[in-house]
Backbone as numpy.savetxt, mean C-alpha at the origin, in Angstrom:
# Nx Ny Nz CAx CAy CAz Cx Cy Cz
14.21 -4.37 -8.11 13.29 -3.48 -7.46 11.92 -3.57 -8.13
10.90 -3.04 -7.68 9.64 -3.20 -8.20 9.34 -2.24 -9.05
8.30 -2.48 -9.88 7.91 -1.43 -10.91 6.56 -1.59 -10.70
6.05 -0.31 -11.42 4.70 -0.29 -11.77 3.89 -1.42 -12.21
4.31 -2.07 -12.96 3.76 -3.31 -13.82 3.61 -4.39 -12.28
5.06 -4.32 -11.66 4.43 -5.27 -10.17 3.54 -4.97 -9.21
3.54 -3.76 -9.13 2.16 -3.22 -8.06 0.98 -3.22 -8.56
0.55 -2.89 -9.53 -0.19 -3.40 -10.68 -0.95 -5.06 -10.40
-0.01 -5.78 -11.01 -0.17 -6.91 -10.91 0.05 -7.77 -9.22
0.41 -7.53 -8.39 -0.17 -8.23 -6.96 -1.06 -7.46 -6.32
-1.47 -5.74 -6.86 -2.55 -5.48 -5.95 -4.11 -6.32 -6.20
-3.75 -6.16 -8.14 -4.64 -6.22 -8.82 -4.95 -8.13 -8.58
-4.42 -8.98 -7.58 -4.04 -10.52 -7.44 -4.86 -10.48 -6.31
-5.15 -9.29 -5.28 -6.04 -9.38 -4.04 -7.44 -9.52 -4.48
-7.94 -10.13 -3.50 -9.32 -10.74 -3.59 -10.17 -9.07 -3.48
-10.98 -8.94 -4.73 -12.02 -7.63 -4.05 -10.92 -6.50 -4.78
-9.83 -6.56 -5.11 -8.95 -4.89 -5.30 -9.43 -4.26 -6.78
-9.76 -3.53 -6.76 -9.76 -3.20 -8.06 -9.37 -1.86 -8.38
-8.82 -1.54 -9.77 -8.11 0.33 -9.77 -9.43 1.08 -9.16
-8.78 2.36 -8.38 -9.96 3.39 -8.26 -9.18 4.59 -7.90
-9.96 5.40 -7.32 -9.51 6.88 -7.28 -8.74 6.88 -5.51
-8.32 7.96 -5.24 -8.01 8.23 -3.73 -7.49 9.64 -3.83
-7.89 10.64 -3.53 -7.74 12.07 -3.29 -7.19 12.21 -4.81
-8.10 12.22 -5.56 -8.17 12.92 -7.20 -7.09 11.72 -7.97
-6.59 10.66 -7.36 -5.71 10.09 -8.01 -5.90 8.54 -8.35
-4.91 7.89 -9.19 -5.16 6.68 -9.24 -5.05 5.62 -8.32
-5.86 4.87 -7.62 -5.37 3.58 -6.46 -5.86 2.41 -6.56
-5.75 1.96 -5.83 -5.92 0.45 -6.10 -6.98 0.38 -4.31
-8.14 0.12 -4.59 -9.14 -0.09 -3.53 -9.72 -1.51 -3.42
-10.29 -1.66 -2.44 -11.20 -2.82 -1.88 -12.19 -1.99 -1.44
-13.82 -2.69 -1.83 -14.59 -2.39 -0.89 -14.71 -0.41 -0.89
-13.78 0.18 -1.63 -13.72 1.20 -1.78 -13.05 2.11 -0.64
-12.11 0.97 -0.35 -11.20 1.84 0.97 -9.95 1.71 -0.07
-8.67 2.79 -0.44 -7.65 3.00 -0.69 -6.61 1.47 0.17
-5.62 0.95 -0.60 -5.29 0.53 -0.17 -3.40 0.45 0.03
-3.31 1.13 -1.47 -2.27 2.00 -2.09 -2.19 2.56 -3.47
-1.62 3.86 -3.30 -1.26 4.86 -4.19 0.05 5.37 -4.54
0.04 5.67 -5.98 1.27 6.64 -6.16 1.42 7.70 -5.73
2.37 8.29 -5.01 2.02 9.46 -4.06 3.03 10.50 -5.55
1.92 11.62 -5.39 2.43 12.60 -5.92 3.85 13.38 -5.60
5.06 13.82 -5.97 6.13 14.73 -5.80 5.48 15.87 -4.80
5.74 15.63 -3.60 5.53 17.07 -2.71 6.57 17.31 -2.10
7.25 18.34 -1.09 7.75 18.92 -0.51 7.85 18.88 1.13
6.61 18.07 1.20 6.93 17.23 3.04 7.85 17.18 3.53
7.84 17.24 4.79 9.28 16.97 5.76 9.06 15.52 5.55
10.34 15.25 5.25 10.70 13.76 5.20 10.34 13.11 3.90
9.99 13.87 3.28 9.91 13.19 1.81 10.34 13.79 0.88
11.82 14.41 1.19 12.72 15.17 0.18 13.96 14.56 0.35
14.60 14.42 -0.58 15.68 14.02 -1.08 16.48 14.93 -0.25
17.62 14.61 0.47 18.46 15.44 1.47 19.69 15.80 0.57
20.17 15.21 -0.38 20.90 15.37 -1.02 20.85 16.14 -2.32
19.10 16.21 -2.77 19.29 17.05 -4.22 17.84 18.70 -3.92
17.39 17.74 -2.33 16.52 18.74 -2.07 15.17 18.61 -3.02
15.36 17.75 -4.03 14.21 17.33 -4.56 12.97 16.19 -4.03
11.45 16.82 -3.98 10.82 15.69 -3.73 11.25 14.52 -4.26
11.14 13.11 -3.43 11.49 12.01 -3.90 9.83 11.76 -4.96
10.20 11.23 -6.42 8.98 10.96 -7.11 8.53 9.91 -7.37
9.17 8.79 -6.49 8.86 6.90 -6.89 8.39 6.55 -5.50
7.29 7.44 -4.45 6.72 7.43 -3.44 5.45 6.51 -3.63
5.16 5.21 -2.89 3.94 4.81 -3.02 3.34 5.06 -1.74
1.90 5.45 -1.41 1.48 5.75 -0.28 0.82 3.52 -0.20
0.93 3.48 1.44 0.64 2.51 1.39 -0.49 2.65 3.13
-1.61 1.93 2.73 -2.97 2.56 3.64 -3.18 1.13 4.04
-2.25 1.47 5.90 -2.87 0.01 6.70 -4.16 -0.05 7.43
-4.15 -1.41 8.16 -5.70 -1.29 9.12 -5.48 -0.23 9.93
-4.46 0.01 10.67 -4.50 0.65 12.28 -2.91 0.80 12.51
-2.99 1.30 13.33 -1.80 1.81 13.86 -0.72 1.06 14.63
-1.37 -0.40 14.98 -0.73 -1.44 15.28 0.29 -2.19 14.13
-0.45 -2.33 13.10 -0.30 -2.57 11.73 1.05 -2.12 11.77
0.82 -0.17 11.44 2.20 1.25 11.26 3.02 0.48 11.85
2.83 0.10 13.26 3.95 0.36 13.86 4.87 -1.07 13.37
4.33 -2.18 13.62 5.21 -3.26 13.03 5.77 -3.27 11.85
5.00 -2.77 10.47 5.81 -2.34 9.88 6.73 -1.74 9.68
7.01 -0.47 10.36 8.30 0.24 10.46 9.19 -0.55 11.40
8.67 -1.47 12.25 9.67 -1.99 13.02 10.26 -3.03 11.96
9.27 -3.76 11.32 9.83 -4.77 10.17 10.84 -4.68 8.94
10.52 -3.48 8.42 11.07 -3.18 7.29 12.13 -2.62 6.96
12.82 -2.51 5.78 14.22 -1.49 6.05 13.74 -0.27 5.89
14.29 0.72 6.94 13.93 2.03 7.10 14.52 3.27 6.18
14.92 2.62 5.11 15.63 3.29 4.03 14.64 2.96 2.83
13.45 2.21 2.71 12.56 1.51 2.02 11.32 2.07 2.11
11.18 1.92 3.74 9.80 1.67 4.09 9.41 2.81 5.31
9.07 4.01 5.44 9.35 4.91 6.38 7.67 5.57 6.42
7.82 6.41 7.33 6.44 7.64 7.74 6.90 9.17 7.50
6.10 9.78 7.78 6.50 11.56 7.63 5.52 12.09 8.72
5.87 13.35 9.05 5.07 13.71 10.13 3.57 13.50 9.50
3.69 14.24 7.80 2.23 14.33 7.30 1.26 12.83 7.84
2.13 11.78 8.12 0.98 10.94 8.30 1.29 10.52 10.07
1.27 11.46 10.76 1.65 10.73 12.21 0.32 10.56 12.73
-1.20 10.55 12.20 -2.49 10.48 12.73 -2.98 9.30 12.06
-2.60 8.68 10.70 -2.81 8.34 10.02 -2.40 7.06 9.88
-2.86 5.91 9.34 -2.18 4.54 9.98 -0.87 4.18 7.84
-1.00 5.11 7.67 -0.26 4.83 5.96 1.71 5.36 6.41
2.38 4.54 5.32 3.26 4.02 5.36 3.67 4.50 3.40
4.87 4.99 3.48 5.52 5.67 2.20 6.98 4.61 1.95
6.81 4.13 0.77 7.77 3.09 0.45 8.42 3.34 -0.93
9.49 3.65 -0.88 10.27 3.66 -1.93 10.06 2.75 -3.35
9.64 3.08 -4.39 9.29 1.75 -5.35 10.80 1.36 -6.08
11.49 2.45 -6.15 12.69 2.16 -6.72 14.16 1.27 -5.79
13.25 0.96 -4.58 14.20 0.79 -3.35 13.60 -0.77 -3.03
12.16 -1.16 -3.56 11.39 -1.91 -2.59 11.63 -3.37 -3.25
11.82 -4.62 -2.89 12.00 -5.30 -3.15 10.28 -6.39 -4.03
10.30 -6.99 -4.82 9.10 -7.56 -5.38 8.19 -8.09 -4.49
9.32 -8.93 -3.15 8.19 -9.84 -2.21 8.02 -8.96 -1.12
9.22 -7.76 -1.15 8.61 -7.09 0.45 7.04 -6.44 -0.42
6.92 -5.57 -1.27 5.97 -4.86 -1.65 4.67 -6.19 -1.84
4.68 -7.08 -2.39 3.70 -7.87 -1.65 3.13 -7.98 -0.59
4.23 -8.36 0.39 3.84 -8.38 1.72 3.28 -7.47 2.31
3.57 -5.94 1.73 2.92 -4.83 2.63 1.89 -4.78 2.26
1.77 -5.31 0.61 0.10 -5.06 -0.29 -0.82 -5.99 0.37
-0.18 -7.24 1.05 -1.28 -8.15 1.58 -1.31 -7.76 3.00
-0.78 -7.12 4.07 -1.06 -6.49 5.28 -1.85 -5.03 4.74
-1.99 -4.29 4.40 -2.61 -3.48 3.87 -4.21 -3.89 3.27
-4.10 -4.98 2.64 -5.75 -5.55 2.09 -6.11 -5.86 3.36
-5.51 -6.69 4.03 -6.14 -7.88 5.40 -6.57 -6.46 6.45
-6.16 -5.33 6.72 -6.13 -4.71 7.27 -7.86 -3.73 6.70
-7.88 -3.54 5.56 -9.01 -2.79 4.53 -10.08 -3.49 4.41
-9.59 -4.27 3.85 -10.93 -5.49 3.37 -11.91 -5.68 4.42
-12.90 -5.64 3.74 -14.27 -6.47 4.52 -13.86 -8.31 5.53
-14.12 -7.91 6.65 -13.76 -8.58 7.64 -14.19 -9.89 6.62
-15.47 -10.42 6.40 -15.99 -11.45 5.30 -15.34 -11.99 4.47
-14.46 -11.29 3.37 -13.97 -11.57 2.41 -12.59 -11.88 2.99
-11.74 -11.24 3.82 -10.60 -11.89 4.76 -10.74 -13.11 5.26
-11.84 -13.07 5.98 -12.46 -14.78 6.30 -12.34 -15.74 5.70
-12.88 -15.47 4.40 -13.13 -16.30 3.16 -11.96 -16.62 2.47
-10.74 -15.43 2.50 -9.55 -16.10 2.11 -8.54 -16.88 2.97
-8.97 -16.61 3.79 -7.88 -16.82 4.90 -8.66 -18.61 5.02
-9.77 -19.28 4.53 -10.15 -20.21 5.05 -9.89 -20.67 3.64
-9.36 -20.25 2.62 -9.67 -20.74 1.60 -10.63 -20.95 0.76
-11.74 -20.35 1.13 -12.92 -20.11 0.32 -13.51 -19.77 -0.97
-12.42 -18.11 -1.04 -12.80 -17.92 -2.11 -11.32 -17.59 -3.01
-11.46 -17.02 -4.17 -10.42 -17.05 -5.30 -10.46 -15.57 -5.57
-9.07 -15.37 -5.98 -9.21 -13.43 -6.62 -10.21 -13.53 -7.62
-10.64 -14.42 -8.46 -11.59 -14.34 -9.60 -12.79 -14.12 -8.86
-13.08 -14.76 -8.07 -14.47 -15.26 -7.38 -15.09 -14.12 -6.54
-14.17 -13.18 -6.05 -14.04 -12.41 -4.90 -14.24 -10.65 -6.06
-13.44 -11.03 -6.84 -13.69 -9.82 -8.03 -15.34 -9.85 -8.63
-15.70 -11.11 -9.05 -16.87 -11.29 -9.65 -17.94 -11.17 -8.54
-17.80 -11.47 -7.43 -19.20 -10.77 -6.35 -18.82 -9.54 -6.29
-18.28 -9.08 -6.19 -17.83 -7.39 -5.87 -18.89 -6.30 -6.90
């Protein structure tokens, strides 16, 4: 399963990501859009433990382009992993288990999540091969 040290290290692998804040907390941004966070222990419908009644506390919030994005993801992913809560039914973000999530799925959502955030430019630029996480950090 993934740890801190892996989200860490492939957000921190996107072109442009660097640590920053997102509603008083620590995240990992591009361009200064959130792209994912550790979601704090709350009490949400759907983000309590049914069995101990305790908030679940290994919640990462994960912040896509759009709602097209949401939806394939939840169609993609295991829904024991990778789920929504009403709190975000306006909202195009996605709540993923870190203790549940596998190393390459949590990649994959971290790189649909950047491609989705990122400056249309700098997507360009990787997607053509242009530029490098170094290269892309150092214009930033």
């Amino acid at each position: 399963m993934a740890t801190d040290a892996d989200l860490e290290r492939l957000a921190l692998a996107l072109p442009g990501v660097e640590l920053g804040t997102f509603w008083g907390g620590p995240a990992y941004v591009v361009a200064g859009k959130a792209i994912a966070n550790r979601r704090p222990p709350r009490h949400d419908e759907g983000a309590v433990d049914p069995v101990t009644g305790e908030p679940y506390a290994d919640l990462l919030t994960v912040h896509l382009g759009g709602s097209e994005t949401k939806t394939e993801v939840l169609a993609t992913f295991d829904p024991e992993v990778v789920f929504t809560i009403p709190h975000f039914a306006r909202s195009a973000a996605v709540l993923a288990h870190m203790d549940r999530i596998e190393v390459a799925d949590l990649e994959d959502l971290l790189d649909l999540a950047w491609a989705g955030r990122a400056p249309k430019q700098l997507v360009a630029e990787r997607n053509s091969g242009g530029t490098t996480t170094a290269t892309a950090k150092e214009e930033s």
